[in-house]
Each structure stands twice: as structure tokens, then as C-alpha cells.
PyMOL CGO cylinders between C-alpha atoms (Angstrom):
from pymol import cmd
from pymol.cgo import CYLINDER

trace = [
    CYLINDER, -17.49, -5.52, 8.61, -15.90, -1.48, 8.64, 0.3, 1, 1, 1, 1, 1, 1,
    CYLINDER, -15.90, -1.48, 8.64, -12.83, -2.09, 6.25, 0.3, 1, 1, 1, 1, 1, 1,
    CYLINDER, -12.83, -2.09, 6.25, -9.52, -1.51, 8.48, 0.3, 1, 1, 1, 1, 1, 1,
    CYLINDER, -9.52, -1.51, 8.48, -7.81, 1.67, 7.73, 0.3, 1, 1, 1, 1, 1, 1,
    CYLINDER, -7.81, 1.67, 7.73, -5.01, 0.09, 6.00, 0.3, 1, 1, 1, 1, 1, 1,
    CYLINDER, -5.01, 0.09, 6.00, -4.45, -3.79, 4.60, 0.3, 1, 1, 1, 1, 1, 1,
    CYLINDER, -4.45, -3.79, 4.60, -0.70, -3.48, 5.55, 0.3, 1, 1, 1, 1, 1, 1,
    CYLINDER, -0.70, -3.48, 5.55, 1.27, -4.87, 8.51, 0.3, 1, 1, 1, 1, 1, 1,
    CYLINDER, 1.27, -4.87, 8.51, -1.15, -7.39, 9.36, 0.3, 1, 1, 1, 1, 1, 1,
    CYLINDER, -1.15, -7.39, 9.36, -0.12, -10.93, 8.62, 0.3, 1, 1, 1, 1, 1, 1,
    CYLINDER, -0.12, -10.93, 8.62, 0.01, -14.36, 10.16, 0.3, 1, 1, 1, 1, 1, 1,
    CYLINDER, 0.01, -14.36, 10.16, -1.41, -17.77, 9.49, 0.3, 1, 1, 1, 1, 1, 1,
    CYLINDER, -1.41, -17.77, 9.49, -5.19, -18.43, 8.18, 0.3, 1, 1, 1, 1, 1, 1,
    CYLINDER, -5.19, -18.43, 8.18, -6.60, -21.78, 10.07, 0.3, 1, 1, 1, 1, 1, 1,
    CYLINDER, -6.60, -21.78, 10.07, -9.47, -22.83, 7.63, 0.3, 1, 1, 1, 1, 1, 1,
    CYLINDER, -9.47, -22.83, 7.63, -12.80, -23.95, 9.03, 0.3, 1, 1, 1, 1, 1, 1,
    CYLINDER, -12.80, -23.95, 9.03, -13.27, -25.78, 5.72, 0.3, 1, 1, 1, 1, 1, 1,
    CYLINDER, -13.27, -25.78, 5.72, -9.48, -26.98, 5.26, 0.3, 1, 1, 1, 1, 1, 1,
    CYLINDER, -9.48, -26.98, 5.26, -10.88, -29.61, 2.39, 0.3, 1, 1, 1, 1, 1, 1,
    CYLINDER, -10.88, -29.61, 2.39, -11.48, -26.26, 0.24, 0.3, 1, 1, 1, 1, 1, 1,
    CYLINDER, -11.48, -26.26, 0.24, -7.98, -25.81, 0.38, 0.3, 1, 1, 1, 1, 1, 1,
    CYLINDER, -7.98, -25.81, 0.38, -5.81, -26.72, -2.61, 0.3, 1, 1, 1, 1, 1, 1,
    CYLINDER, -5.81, -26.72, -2.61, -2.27, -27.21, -0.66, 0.3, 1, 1, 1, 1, 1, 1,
    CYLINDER, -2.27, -27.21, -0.66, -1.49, -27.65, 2.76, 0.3, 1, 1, 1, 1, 1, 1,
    CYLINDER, -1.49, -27.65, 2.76, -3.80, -26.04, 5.20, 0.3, 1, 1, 1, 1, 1, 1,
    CYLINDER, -3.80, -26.04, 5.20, -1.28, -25.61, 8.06, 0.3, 1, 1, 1, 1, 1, 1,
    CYLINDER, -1.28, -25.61, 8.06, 0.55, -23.54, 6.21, 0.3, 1, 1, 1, 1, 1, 1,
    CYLINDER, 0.55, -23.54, 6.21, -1.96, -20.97, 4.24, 0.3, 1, 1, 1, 1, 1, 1,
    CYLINDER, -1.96, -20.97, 4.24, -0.42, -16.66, 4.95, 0.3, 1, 1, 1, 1, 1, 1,
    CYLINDER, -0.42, -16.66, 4.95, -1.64, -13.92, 4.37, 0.3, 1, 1, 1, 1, 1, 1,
    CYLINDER, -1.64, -13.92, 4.37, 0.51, -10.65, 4.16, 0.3, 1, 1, 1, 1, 1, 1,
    CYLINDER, 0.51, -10.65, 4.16, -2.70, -7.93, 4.90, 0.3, 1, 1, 1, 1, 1, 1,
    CYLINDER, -2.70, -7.93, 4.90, -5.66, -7.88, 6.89, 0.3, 1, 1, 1, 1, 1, 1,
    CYLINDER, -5.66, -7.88, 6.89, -7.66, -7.12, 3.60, 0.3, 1, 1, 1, 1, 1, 1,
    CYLINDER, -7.66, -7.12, 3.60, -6.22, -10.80, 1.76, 0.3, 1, 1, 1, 1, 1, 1,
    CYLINDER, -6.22, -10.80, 1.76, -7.60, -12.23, 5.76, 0.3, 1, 1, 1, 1, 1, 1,
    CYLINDER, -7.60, -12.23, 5.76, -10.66, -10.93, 5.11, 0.3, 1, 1, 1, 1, 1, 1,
    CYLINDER, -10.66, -10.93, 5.11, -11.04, -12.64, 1.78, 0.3, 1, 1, 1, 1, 1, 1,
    CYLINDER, -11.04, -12.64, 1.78, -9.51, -16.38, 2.76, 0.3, 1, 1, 1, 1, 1, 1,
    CYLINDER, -9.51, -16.38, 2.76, -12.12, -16.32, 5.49, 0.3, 1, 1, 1, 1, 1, 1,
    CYLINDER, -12.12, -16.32, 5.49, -14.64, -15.43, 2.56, 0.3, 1, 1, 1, 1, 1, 1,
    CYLINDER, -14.64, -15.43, 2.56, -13.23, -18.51, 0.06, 0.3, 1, 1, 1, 1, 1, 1,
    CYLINDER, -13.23, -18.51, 0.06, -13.53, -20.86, 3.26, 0.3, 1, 1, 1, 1, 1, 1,
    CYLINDER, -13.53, -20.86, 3.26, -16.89, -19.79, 3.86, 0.3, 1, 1, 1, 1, 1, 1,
    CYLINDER, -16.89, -19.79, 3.86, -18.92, -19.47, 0.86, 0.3, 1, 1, 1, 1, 1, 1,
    CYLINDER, -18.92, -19.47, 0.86, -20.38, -22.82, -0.38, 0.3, 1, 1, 1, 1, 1, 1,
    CYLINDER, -20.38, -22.82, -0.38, -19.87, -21.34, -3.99, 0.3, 1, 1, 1, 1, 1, 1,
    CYLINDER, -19.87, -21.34, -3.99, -16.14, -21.59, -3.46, 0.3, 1, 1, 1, 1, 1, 1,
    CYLINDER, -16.14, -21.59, -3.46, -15.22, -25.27, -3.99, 0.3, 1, 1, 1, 1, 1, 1,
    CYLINDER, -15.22, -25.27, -3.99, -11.26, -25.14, -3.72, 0.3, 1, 1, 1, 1, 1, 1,
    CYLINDER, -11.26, -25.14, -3.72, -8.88, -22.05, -3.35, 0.3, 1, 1, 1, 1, 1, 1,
    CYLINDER, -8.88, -22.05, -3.35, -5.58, -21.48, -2.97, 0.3, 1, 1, 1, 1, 1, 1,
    CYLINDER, -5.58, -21.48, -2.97, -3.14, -18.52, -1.65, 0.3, 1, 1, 1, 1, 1, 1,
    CYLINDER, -3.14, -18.52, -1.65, 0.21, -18.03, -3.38, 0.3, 1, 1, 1, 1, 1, 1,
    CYLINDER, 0.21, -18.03, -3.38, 0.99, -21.32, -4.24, 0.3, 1, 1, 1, 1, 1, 1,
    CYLINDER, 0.99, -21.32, -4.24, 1.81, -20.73, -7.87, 0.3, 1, 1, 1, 1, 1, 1,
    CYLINDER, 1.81, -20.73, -7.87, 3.92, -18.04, -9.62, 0.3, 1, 1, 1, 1, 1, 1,
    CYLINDER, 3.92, -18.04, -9.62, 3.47, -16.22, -12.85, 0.3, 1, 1, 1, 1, 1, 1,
    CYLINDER, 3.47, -16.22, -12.85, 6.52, -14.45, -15.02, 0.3, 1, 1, 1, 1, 1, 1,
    CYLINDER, 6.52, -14.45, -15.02, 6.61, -11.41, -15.82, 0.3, 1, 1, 1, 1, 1, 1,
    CYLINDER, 6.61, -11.41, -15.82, 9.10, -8.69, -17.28, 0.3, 1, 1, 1, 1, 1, 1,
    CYLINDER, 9.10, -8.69, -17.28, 9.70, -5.59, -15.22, 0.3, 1, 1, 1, 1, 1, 1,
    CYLINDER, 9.70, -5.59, -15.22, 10.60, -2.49, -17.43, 0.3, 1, 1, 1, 1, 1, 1,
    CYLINDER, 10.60, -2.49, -17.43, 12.33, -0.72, -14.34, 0.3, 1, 1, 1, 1, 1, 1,
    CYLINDER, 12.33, -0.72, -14.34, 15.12, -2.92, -14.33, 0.3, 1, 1, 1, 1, 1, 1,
    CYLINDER, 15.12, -2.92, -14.33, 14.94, -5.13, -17.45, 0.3, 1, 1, 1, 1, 1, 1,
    CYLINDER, 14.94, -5.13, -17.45, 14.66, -8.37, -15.87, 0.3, 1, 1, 1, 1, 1, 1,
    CYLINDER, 14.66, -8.37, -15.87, 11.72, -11.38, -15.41, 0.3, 1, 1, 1, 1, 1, 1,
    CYLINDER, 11.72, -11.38, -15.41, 10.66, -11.88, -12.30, 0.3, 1, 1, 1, 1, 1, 1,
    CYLINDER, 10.66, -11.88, -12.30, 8.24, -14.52, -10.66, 0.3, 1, 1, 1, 1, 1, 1,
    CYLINDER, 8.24, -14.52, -10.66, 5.22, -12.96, -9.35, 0.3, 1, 1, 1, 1, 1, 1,
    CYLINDER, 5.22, -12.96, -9.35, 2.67, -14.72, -6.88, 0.3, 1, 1, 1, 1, 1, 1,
    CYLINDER, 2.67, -14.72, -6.88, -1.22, -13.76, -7.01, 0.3, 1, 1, 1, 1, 1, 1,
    CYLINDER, -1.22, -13.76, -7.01, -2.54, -13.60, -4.22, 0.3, 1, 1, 1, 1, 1, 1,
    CYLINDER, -2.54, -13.60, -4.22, -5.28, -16.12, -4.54, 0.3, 1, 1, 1, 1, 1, 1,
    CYLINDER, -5.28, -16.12, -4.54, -6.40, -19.08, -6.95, 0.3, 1, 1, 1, 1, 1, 1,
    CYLINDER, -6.40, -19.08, -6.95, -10.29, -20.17, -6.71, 0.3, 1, 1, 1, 1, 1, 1,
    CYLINDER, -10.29, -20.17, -6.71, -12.65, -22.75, -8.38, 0.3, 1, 1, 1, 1, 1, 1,
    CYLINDER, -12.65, -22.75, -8.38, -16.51, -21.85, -7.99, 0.3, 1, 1, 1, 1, 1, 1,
    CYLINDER, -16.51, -21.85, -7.99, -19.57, -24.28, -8.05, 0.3, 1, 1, 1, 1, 1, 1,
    CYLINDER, -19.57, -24.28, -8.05, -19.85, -23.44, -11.88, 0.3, 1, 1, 1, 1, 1, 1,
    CYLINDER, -19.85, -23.44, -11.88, -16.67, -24.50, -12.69, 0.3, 1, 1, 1, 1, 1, 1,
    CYLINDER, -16.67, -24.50, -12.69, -14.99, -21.14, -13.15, 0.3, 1, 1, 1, 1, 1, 1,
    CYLINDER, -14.99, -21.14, -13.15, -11.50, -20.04, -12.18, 0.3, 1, 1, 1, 1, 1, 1,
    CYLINDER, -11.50, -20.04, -12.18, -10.32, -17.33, -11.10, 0.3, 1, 1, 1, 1, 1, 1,
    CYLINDER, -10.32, -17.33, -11.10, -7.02, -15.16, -10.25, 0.3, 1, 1, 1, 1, 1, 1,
    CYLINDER, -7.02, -15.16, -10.25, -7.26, -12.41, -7.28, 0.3, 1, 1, 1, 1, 1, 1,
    CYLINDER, -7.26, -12.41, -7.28, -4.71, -9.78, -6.75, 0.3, 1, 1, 1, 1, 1, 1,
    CYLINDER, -4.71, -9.78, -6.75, -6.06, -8.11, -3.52, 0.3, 1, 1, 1, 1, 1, 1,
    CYLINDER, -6.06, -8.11, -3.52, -4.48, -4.43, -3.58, 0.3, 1, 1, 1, 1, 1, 1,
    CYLINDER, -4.48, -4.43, -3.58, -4.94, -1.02, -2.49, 0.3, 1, 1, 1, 1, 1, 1,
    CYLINDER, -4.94, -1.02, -2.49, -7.23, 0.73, -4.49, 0.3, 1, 1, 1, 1, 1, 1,
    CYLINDER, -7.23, 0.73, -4.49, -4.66, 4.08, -4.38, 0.3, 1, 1, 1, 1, 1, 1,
    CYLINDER, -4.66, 4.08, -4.38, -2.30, 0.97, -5.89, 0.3, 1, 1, 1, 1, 1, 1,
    CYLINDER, -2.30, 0.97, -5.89, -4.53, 0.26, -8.96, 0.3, 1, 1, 1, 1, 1, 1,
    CYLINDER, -4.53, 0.26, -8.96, -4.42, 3.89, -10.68, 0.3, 1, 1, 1, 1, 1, 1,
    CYLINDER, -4.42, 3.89, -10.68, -1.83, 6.16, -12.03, 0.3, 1, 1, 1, 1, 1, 1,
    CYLINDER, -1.83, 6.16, -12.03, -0.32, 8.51, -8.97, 0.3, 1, 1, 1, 1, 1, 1,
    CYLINDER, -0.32, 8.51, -8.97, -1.30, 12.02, -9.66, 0.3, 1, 1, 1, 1, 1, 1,
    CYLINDER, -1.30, 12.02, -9.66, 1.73, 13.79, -10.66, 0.3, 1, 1, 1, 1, 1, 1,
    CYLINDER, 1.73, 13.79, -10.66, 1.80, 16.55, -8.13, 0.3, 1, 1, 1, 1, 1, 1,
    CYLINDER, 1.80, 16.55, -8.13, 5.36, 16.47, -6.57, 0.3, 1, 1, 1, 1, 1, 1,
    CYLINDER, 5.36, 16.47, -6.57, 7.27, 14.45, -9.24, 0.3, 1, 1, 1, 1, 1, 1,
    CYLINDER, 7.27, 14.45, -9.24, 10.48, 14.58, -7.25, 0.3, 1, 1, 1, 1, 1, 1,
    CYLINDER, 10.48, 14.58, -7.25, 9.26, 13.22, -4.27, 0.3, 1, 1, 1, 1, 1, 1,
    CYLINDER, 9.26, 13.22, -4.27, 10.46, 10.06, -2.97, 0.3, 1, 1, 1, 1, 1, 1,
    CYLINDER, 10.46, 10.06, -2.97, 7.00, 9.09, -2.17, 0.3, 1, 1, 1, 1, 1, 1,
    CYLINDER, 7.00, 9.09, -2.17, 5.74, 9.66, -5.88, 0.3, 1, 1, 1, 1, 1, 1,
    CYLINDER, 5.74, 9.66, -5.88, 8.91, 7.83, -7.32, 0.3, 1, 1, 1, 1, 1, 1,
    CYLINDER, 8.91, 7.83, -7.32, 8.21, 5.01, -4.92, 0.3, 1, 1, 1, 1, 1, 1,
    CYLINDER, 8.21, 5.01, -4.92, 4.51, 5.31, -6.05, 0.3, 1, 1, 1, 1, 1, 1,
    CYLINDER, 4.51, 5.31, -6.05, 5.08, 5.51, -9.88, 0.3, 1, 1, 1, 1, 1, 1,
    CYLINDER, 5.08, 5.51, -9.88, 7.59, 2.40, -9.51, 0.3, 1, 1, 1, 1, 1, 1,
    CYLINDER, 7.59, 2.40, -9.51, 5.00, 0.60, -7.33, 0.3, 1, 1, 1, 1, 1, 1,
    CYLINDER, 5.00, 0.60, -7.33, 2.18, 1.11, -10.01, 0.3, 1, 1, 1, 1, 1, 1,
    CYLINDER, 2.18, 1.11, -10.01, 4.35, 0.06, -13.02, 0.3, 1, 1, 1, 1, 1, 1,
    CYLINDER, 4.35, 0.06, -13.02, 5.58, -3.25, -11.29, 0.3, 1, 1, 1, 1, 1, 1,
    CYLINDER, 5.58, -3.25, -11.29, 1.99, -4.06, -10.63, 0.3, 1, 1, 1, 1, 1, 1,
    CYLINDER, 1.99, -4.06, -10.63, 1.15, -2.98, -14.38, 0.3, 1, 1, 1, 1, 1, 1,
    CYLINDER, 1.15, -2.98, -14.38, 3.68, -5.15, -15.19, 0.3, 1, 1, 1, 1, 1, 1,
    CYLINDER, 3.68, -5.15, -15.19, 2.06, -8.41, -12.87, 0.3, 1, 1, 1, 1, 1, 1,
    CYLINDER, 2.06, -8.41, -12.87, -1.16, -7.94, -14.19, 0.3, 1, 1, 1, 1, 1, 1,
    CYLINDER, -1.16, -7.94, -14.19, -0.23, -8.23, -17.98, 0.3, 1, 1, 1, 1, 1, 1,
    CYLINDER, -0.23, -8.23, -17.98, 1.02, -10.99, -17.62, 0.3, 1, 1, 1, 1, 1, 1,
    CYLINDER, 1.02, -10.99, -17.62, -1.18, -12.33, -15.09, 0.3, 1, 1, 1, 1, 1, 1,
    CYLINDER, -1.18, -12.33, -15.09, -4.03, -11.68, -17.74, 0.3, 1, 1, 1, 1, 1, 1,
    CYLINDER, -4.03, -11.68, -17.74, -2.15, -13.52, -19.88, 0.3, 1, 1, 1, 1, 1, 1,
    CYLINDER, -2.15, -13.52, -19.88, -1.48, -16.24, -18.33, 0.3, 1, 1, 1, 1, 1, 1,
    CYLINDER, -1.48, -16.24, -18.33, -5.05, -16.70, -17.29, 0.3, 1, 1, 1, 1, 1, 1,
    CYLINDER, -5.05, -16.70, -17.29, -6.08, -16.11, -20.57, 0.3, 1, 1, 1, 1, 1, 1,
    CYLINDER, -6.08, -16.11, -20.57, -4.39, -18.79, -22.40, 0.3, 1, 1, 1, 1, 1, 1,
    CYLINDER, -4.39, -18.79, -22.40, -5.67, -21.29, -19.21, 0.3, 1, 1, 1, 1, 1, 1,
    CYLINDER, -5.67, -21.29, -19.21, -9.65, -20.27, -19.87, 0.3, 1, 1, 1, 1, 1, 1,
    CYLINDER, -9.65, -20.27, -19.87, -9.25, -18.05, -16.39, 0.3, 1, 1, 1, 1, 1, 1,
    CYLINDER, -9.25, -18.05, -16.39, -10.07, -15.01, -15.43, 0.3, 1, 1, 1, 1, 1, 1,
    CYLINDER, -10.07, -15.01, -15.43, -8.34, -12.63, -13.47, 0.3, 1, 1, 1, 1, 1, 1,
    CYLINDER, -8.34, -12.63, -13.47, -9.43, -10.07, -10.78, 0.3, 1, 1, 1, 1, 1, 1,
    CYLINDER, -9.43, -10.07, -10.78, -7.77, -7.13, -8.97, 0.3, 1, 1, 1, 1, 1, 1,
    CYLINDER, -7.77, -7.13, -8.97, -9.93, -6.74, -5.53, 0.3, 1, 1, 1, 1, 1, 1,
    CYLINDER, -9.93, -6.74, -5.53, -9.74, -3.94, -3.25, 0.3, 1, 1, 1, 1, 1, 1,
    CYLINDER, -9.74, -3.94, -3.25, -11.08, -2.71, -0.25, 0.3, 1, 1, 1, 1, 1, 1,
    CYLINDER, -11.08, -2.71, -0.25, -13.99, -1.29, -2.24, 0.3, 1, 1, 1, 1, 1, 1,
    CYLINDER, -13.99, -1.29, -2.24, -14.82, -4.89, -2.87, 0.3, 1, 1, 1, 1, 1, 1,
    CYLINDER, -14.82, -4.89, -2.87, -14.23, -6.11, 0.22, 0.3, 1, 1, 1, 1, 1, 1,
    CYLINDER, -14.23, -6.11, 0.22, -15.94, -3.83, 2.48, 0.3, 1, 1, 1, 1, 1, 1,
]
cmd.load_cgo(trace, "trace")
């Protein structure tokens, strides 16, 4: 499958083929990107996947920009045949790395540098959190996916 130019603006309702997989209510599963699509039709389809969920938990976590804890949602929760759990954040990979300081007054790069801190900020604690449950936790992005 050629990986869609962007993961944005693509979102509706995911019908499950294996809606017994599913660890909530199976009429009501979203996704917010064609890229987090692409991976719930993955979880529903691979036999090694025994139950997943999408957002139906939050984690805490402290945002330096304005001081205050917020609740972030991962994107997905999965249990494999082995009895492993895991936590997926599917993200840009542009979204994963520093932006490269080249016009630092830009509204773009501020948006950019506040976009990767936040996410920083999510995945700390998202570590954590997974951590001190025996999980592990997993950033995907389209260079996973596709």
C-alpha cells in the first residue's frame, strides 16, 4: 500500500471485520488520520493481535508551555498472542524530531517547536506510565506503516 501524502484530514469511523478484537464498543472506534486507518485495519487483521483499543484511555501529563496537566489519549492500546502490551502514538515522522531552526520567527517554526515539545511532553509520560504497568510504548510513523 503507497503511504498517502499526508495522515491529516482524513477521519471517520473504523467498522471492524473482527469486532471481538475490540476492547470497547465497536460501533464507535475513530480515527483522526488515514495513517491511524491504516493501522486499526492492521490490529483487526493480524491473528497476533488479540484485543486493541483506540483512545479509550487517557494518560497525564505536564505541558511546560503553559504550566498546566493535561490528559493525553494514545492513539492505540494492543495485546499480542504473547501476552505483550503495547502503547502506539501514530505521528508524523517530521513530528518526532527537533524542527531545524532555520527561520526561528516564523509562525510555522513556533507552531512546530510548540508541536514537538507537547508531544515530548506526551511521550514522557506515556513511557512512564507504561513503564510502571510492564508496557511498552511505541511512536509509529509512516515509515512504519508503509
Amino acid at each position: 500500500m503507497p503511504a498517502p501524502k499526508s495522515g491529516k484530514y482524513y477521519q471517520g469511523f473504523f467498522k471492524p471485520k473482527n469486532p471481538e478484537k475490540y476492547m470497547g464498543d465497536p460501533n464507535k472506534i475513530r480515527y483522526m488520520s488515514s495513517w491511524e486507518l491504516a493501522f486499526l485495519t492492521r490490529m483487526d487483521n493480524d491473528p497476533n493481535v488479540v484485543r486493541y483499543a483506540s483512545e479509550e484511555f487517557s494518560v497525564p501529563y505536564f505541558s511546560p508551555l503553559d504550566n498546566r496537566t493535561h490528559r493525553y489519549f494514545p492513539d492505540v492500546y494492543l495485546e499480542n498472542a504473547n501476552g505483550e502490551k503495547f502503547v502506539v502514538e501514530i505521528k508524523p515522522e517530521a513530528q518526532t524530531k527537533a524542527p531545524a531552526p532555520k527561520n526561528r520567527k516564523t509562525k510555522r517554526y513556533l507552531t512546530e517547536v510548540s508541536t514537538y515539545i507537547i508531544n515530548q511532553s506526551k511521550w514522557e509520560a506515556a513511557e512512564k506510565f507504561c513503564s510502571e504497568r510492564g508496557w511498552k510504548f511505541m511512536i509509529i510513523t509512516e515509515k512504519h506503516l508503509f
